[in-house]
Phi, psi and omega in degrees: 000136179242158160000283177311324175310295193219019192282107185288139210263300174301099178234137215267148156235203156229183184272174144354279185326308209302161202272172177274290190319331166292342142327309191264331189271294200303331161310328192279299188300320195281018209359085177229156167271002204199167165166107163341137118311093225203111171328198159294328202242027169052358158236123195355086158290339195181180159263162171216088169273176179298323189295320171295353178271324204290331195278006159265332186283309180319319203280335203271350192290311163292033185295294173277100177302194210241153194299331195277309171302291222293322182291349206245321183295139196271124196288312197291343213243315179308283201309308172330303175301329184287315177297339186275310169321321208253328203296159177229031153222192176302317169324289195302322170236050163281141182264087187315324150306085213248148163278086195276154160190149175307175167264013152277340156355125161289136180296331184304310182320304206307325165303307196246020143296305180316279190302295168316329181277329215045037187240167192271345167202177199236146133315118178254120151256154174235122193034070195037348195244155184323064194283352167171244220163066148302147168237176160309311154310008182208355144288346168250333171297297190306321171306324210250355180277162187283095174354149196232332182316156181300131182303156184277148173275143184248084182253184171301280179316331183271357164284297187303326154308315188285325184288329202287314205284335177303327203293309194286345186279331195265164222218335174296312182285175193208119176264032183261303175284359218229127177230160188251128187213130168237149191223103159059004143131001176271158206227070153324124176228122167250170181131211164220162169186148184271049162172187186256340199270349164319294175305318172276340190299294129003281187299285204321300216315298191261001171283334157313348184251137172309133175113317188293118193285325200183162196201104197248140190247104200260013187290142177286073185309155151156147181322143164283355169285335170255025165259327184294000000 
């Protein structure tokens, strides 16, 4: 699945221009948290979210630092804050450091932007201009939908087939030590293996294939050197 796959396209934005109140207004009726800066030409300067509106009421509660804070504070860092705390359009306190990505984008990369960045949506472009918005919220819609894929066959062999071939795609797993039996729609794992979290690893693997019914685990722990 890419980008393009679940990305909401109509994404409302504003200009350079537009006022913080108006900004701050437009969050509340449309309820969204966030919302593009964008020319003429749809492309995207900066962001503007609840947090760059909340760092106005914080910054103006925190105006005067403290004499000891003042000697150690970076005057350009000052000033940033002050323009973030003061502005009174979009421009001035949008945040330009954005994470982008294409609509060829893998939703995983995109999952673990989120998660690494800590930030809450990614910008999707097209030929540099705004083609849309993943968020978290739309990564999660996508978790909970129902697959669109063709049914698998679930027959015994077509489990078994289906478990083997998943087993060989993960770089953890090892179909060497590990043997596979399906029964009546249960996934039997005999073998060895090292650790536990293999054997649940394993488990997750096959209650993930359409059909399986149950999943019983007959593996051996124990270093694998002393079975080869």
């Amino acid at each position: 699945m890419k980008a393009r796959d679940l990305m909401t396209p109509d994404v409302v934005t504003v200009a350079p221009n537009t006022p913080v109140m108006g900004v701050a207004r437009l969050l509340a009726e449309r309820h969204i948290s966030a919302v593009p800066v964008t020319d003429a030409d749809r492309k995207v300067l900066g962001l503007v979210s609840e947090s760059d509106l909340l760092r106005q009421v914080a910054g103006r509660e925190d105006e005067t630092p403290g004499f000891f804070k003042s000697l150690f504070a970076d005057p350009s860092r000052m000033a940033e804050q002050y323009v973030k705390s003061h502005g009174r359009t979009a421009k001035d306190i949008m945040t330009t450091h954005m994470i982008t990505v294409t609509e060829d984008t893998p939703v995983g990369e995109i999952a673990e932007m989120l998660e690494k960045v800590n930030i809450r949506r990614v910008v999707v472009l097209r030929d540099g201009r705004l083609a849309g918005i993943v968020s978290r919220a739309d990564l999660l819609r996508a978790l909970v939908s129902p697959p669109t894929t063709a049914p698998s066959d679930t027959s015994d062999e077509g489990i078994y087939r289906t478990v083997v071939n998943e087993m060989k795609k993960q770089s953890w797993a090892s179909t060497f030590y590990t043997t596979v039996v399906v029964k009546d729609g249960v996934v039997e794992f005999y073998g060895y293996c090292g650790s536990d979290d293999y054997r649940r690893a394993l488990r997750v693997l096959a209650e993930g294939v359409a059909g399986v019914k149950g999943v019983e685990d007959h593996l051996v722990v124990g270093p694998l050197y002393v079975y080869s």
